[in-house]
N, C-alpha and C positions, 0 to 999 in steps of 0.2 A: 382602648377596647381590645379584648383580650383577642386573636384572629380565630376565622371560626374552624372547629376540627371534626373531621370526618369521622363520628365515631361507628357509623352502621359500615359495616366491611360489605355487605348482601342486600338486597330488597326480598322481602318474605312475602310468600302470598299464605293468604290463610283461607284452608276450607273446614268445615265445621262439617264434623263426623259422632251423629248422636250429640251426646254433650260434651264429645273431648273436641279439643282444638289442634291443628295438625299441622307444621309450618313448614315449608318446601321452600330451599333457594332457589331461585330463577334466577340469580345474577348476583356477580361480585366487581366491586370495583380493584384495577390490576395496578392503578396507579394516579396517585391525585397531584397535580399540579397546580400549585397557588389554593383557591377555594376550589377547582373544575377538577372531578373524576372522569379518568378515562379507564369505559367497563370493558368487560373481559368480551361483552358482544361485538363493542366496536374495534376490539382488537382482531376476533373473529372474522367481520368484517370484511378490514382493511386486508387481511392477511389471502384471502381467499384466491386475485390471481396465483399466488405463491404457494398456493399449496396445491394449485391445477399443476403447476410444474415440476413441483418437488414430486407428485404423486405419477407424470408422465414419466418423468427422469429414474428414478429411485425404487426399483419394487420392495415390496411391502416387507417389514423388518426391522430391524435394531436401525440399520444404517438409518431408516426413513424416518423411525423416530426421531432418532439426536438431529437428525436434521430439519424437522418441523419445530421441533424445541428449540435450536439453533434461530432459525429463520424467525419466530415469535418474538426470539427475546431482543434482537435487532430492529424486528419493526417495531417493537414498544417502545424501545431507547428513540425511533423516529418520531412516531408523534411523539412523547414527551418533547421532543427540541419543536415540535414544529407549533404547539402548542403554547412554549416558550416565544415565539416567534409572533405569532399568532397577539401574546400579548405585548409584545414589542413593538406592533404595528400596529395595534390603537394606541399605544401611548403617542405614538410618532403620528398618529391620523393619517395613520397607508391606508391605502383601498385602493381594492382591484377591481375594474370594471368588469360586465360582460363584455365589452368591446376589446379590451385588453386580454381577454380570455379565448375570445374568438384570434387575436390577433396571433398569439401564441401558436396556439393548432393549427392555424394555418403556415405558418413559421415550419413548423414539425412536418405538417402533408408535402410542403414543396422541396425540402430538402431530401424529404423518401420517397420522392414524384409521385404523389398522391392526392387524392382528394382529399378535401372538408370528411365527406362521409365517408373515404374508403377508411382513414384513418383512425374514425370513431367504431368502425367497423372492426380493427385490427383492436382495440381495445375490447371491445365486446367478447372479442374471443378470447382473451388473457383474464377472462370474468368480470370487467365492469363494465356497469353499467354507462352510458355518455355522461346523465349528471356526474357519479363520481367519477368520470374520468375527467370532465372541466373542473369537478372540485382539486384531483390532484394537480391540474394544471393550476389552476385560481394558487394554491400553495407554493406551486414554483414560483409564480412572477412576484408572490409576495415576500416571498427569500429575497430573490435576486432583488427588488426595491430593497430590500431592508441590507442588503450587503454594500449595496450600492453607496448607501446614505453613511454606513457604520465601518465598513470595512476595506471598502476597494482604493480609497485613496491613499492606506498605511504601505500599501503594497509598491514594493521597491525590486525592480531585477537590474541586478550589473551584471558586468561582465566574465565574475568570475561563478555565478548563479550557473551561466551557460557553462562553462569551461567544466565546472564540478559535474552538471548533470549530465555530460557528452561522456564526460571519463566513465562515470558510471553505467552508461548503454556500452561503452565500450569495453567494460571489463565483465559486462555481463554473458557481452557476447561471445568473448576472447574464452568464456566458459567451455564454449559448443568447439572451438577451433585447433585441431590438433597443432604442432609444434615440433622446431628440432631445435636442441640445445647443446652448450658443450658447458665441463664444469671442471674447474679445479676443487679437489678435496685436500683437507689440512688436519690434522690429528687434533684434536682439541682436549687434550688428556689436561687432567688437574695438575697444577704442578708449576713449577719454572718453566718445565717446555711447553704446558698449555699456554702459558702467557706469551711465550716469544714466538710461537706459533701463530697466536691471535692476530699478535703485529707483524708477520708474513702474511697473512690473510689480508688485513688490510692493505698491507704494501700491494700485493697481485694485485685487488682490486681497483688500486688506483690506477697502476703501471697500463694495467688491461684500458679502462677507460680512459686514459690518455692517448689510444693507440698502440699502444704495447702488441707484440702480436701475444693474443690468447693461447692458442695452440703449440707453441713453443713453452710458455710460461707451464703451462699444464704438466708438457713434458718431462721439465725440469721438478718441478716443483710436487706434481701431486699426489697423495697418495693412493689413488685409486689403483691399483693396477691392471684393471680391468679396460679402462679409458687412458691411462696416459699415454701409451704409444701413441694412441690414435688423437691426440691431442685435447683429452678431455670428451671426447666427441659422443654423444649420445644418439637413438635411433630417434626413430618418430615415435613423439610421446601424448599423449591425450589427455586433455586436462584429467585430474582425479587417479591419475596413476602413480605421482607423485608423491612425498610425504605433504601432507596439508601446507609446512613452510615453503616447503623450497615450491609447492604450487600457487602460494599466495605471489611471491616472488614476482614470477615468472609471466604473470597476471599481470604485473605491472611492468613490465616491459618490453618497450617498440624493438623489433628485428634492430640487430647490433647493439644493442644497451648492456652494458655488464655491472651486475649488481653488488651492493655489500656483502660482506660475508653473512651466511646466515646459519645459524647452528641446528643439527640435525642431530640426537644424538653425542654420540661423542666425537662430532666432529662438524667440522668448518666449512662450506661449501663457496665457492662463486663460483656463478654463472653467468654466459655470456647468451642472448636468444640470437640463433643464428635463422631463421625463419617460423614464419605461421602460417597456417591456410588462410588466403583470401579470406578479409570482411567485406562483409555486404554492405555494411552504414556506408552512409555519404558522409561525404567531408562536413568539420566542423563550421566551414560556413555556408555550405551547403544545408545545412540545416536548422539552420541560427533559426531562422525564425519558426520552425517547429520546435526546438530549444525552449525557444520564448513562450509557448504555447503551455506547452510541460512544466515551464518555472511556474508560471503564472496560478496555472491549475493548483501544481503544486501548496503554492504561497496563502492562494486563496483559501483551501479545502485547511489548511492550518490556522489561516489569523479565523475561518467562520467557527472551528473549535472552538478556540479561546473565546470569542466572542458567545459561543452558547455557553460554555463553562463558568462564563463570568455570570452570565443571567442565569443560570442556576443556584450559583452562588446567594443570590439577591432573592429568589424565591424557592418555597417551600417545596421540595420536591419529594414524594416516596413511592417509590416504586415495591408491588406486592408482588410482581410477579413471580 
């Protein structure tokens, strides 16, 4: 049997004027998933705490435009998955009780020391109403059973899960934190003496990193003349003052670390980082288990993609919006 296809895009109402006939849309469908349209009222809707806050936040204008149109076209992409969901939990014969519903919101009131009611209260003022604010809740626990059942046991954190995601708070933060450096420069001109220059660059770099003293090496060797007296020695520098290489660098390196050479131009640089301002992060095992928190979120919020992507896949999906 051929599946059945949506061909009315609009519901028409007809009033009859004399003898002509006069057709006014009142409604269009924004997106059909599997046989089920989801219309442009229920996007309206859904959409309404969010346009109380886009319209407190945003005065009126271009800005406030692109950003209702922004926010629409996100919350459509939402129910579509969640409608997707929706049919993946009667296949699976999920259900969500009212008990389970109540259990939730109360869940939510105790962690914002709150009531049952002050809570439903705090939703009334974000524009919904209680029922739909238990139906978006009814929607959460029915994800979270369905991730539980489809997705949560693929999820795997090791040790280097943590170790990557700490590097990266930390290099994000190393962003905000000024820096003093010192730097050998080397001529990197085209040529025979680009090339034996290249392999002096290398050689410092190693010598330095062995313990070599930097500052001495600098003197000897580099061309800056601006710094080699002073042993290569640079003032306080701020992340983004840098050329973007030698600041990626620099990024990745703990007080005393002396890096590869790295090419600037026509020329050669190693750096050693001789201080940074104080980080505020706690140690990496001080934090392990917010790490784990962050991977996991991580992990999860990627395999529930794929997994909606795939049931996409499997059903007819089009969106008009």
């Amino acid at each position: 049997m051929r599946p059945r296809v949506f061909a009315i895009l609009a519901l028409v109402a007809v009033s009859l004027v004399g003898s002509q006939a006069r057709a006014t849309i009142i409604e269009r469908v924004v997106a059909v998933v599997g046989e089920r349209a989801i219309l442009l009222s229920d996007l309206r809707q859904r959409a309404r705490p969010y346009v109380v806050q886009i319209e407190t936040q945003i005065p009126p204008g271009a800005a406030r435009a692109a950003q209702m149109s922004q926010m629409l076209k996100l919350l459509l992409e939402k129910m579509v998955d969640e409608e997707l969901e929706r049919r993946a939990g009667n296949r699976a014969r999920i259900s969500v009780s009212a008990a389970e519903i109540d259990d939730s919101i109360m869940r939510i009131a105790r962690q914002n020391e709150l009531s049952y009611d002050e809570i439903v209260q705090e939703a009334v003022r974000t524009g919904l109403s209680e029922t739909e604010y238990r139906q978006e809740i009814r929607r959460q626990v029915l994800e979270a059973k369905l991730l539980n059942l489809r997705v949560v046991a693929r999820i795997r954190i090791t040790e280097d899960d943590l170790k990557t995601t700490y590097q990266r708070i930390q290099r994000n933060e190393r962003k905000r934190l000024s820096y003093r450096a010192a730097w050998i420069k080397i001529d990197a001109s085209v040529g025979p003496k680009g090339a034996s220059n290249r392999t002096l660059a290398e050689k410092l770099s190693k010598q330095a990193a062995s313990g070599g003293d930097f500052a001495e090496l600098a003197r000897r060797h580099s061309d800056d003349a601006a710094t080699r007296e002073l042993g290569g020695l640079l003032g306080r520098v701020k992340p983004g003052a840098m050329p973007p290489a030698i600041d990626k660098v620099v990024l990745g390196l703990d007080v005393g670390q002396v890096s590869r050479p790295v090419r600037v131009g026509g020329s050669l640089y190693v750096l050693k980082l001789l201080e940074r301002e104080p980080s505020q992060l706690p140690t990496f095992n001080e934090a392990r288990g917010e790490l784990r928190q962050r991977v996991y979120a991580d992990k999860m919020d990627r395999a529930r993609r794929h997994w909606l992507d795939g049931l996409r896949r499997r059903t007819h999906v089009d969106i008009r919006f």
